[in-house]
Structure formats: C-alpha cells, structure tokens
C-alpha positions in Angstrom: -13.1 18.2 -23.5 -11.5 21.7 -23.9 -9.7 21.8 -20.8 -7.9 18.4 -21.9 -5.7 20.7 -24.1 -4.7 23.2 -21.5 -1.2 22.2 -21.5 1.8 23.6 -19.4 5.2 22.1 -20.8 6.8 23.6 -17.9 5.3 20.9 -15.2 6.0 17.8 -14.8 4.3 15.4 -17.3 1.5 14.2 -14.6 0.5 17.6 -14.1 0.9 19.5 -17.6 -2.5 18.9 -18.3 -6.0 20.4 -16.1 -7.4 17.1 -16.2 -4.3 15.5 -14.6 -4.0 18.4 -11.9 -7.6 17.8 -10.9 -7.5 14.2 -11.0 -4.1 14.2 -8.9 -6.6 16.8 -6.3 -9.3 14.5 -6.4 -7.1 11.7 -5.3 -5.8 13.2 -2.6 -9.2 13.7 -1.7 -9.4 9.9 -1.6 -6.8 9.4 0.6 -8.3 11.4 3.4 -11.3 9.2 3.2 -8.3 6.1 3.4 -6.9 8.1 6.7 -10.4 8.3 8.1 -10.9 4.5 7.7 -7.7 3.2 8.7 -7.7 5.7 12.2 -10.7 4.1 12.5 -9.2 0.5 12.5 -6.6 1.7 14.7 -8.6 3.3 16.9 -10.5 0.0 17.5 -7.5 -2.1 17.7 -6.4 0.1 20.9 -9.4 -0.5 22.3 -9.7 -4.1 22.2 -6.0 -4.7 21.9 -5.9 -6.2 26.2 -9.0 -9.0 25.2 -7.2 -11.6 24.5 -9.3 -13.7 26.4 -8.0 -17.2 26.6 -6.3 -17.1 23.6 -2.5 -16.6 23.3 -0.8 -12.7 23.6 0.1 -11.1 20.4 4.0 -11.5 22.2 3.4 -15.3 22.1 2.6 -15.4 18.7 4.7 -12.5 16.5 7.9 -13.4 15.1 9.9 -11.1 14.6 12.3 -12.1 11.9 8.9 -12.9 9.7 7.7 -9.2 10.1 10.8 -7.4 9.5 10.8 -9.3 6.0 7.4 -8.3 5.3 8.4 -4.6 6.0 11.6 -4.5 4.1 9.6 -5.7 1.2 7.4 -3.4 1.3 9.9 -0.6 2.3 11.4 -1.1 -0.7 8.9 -1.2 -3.0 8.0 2.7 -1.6 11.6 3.4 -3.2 11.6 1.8 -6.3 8.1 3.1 -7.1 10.0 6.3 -6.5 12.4 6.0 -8.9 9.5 4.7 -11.5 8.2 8.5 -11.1 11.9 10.0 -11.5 12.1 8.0 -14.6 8.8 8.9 -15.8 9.5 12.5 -15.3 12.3 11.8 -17.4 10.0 10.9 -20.0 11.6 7.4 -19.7 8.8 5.2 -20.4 10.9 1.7 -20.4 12.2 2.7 -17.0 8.9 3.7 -15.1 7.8 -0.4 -16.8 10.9 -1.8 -15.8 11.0 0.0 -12.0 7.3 -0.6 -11.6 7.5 -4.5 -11.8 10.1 -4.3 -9.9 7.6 -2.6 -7.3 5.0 -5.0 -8.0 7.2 -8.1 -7.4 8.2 -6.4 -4.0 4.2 -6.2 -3.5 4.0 -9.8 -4.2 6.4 -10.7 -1.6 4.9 -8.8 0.7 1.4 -10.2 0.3 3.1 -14.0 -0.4 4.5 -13.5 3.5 1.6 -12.2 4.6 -0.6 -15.0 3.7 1.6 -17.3 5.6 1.2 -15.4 8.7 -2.3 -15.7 8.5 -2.1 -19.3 7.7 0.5 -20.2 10.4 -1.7 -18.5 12.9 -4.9 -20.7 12.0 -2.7 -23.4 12.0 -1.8 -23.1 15.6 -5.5 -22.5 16.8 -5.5 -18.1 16.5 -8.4 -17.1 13.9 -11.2 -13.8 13.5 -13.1 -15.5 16.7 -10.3 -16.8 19.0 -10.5 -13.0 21.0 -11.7 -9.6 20.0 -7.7 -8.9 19.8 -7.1 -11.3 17.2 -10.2 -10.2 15.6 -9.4 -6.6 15.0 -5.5 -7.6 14.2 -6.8 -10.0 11.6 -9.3 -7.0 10.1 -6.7 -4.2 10.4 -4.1 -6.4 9.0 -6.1 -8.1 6.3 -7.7 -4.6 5.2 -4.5 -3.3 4.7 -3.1 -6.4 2.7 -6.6 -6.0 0.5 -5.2 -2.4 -0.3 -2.3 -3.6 -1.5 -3.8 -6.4 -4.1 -5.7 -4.2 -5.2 -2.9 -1.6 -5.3 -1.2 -4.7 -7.5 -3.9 -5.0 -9.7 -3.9 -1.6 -10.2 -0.7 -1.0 -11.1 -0.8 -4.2 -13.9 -3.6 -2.5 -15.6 -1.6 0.5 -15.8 1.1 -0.7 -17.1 -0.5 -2.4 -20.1 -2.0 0.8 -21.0 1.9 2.7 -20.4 3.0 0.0 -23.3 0.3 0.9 -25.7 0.0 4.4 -25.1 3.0 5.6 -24.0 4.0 8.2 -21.4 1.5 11.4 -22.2 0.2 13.5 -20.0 -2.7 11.4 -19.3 -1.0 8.0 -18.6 1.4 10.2 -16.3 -0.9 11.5 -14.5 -2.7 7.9 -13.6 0.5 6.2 -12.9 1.5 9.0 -10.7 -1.7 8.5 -8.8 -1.4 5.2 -8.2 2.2 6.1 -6.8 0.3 8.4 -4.1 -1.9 5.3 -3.1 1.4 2.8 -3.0 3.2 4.9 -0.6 0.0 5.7 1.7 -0.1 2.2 2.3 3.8 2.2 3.4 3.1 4.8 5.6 0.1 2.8 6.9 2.3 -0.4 7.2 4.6 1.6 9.6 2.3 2.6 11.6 1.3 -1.4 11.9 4.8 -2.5 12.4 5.5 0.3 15.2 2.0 0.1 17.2 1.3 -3.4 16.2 3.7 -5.5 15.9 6.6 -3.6 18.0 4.0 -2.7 20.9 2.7 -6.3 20.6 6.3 -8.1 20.9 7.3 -5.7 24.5 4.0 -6.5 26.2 
C-alpha cells in the first residue's frame, strides 16, 4: 500500500510510518471500548458489593500481604515495559527483547499469584455462586487476569516476530501498541486494589 511508505524520520520509530500512526489511533479506539466494559464490571461490583449473603465478608477473606505482592508485580512490569519502549526508541532491538521478558515474567507472577487466590478461596468454601459479591469479584477479577494472559500471549508473539524482523517501523508500532494495552490494565488493577481490595479490607 502507498501510504506504507509515507515515512517521517523525525518521529519516533512507532509512528514514522501512516500505517503505524493509524494503527496506534485505532487502538486507542480499543481501549475506550476496554473502559466501557470494565466501568461496567465496576459499576456492577458496587451494586452488589453488600450481598454477601451467608457467605464470609470480602474483610474475612483478603489478605493483605498476598495482594500487595500481586500489585508490586504487576507495578513493575508497567515500568519495565517502559523502559522496553525507551530502548526501542533507541532503536535498541536487544534491549526492548531483553526488558520485555522481563515484563512478561513480572506478568507471570502476577497471574501465578492470582490463581492461588482463586484456588485458596474455593478451597475454603467462597466460589462464583457462594453470594452475588463473590460472584461479581470472581468476574471482575478473573476478566481482568484474562486480559492479562492474553496480554502475555501477545507480547510472546511479538517478540518472535522483533527477532526475525527487527525493529522497523512496523514492528514498532505493534510493540508499542501492545505497551498501550499492558499499562491500561495497571491502571485497571489500581483501580481493583484501591476499590476492591482496600475498600474490602476497612469494611
């Protein structure tokens, strides 16, 4: 396509070419489809956060130690994916690799520790159908978590195709992307820890 080769060497290699600048629009698109759907998970949350029917209060049941690991994993990860995209705009293509395992091993931790939430609370008796609380924690929490394997997966793919092609304006602009969609879901994940888990432990 013509507009592939409309190249600005002034801008930063994810947006020197049209296709990366609309791609990088589009996206952002995305995400306000993402905001739509998570304010809607919230939303419901809030709304059913007092049924807890017989079942145990989200106080009873958080710990805290466990989800302040969780969010310095994740945390993290936002930062070092940040320093994949400083090193990508310094056309360094072994850095971005090296930074963006990093981020993905981070990821992995995160989702490691959230499984064994999930398990621990099945194990002492809280599932989807102990209350309507525990049901919309369990979808708001587990919709999230989905994000992020996928954000994983994502990433891996991309990866294998930086090693092969290299960093060009294309493969920027995709990696840079998928930099936009791992920090939306840190920004998501505060918003859990503050009116989840922080709300939950005081009430």
């Amino acid at each position: 396509m013509a507009h592939d080769h409309n190249v600005n060497p002034n801008a930063p290699l994810e947006y020197q070419s049209e296709t990366g600048r609309l791609n990088i629009t589009g996206f952002w698109t995305f995400l306000g489809a993402e905001i739509a759907l998570f304010s809607t998970l919230f939303a419901s949350y809030f709304a059913l956060q007092a049924r807890v029917g017989d079942g145990p209060t989200s106080n009873e049941m958080f710990e805290a130690g466990l989800v302040m690991i969780m969010t310095m994993l994740l945390l993290t990860s936002s930062f070092t994916c940040g320093i994949a995209i400083h090193e990508m705009r310094a056309n360094n293509k072994t850095g971005v690799i090296i930074w963006m395992i990093i981020t993905l091993i981070l990821g992995a931790g995160f989702i490691g520790y959230e499984l064994y939430e999930f398990v621990h609370y099945v194990h002492e008796g809280v599932t989807l159908s102990t209350s309507a609380h525990w049901s919309m924690f369990f979808i708001l929490l587990g919709t999230h978590g989905l994000h992020v394997s996928i954000g994983i997966g994502w990433i891996i793919l991309l990866l294998i195709q930086l090693a092969r092609r290299g960093l060009t304006p294309k493969t920027a602009s995709k990696v840079f992307i998928s930099s936009l969609y791992w920090h939306f879901l840190d920004v998501v994940w505060i918003f859990i820890f503050t009116c989840v888990y922080l709300m939950g432990m005081v009430n």
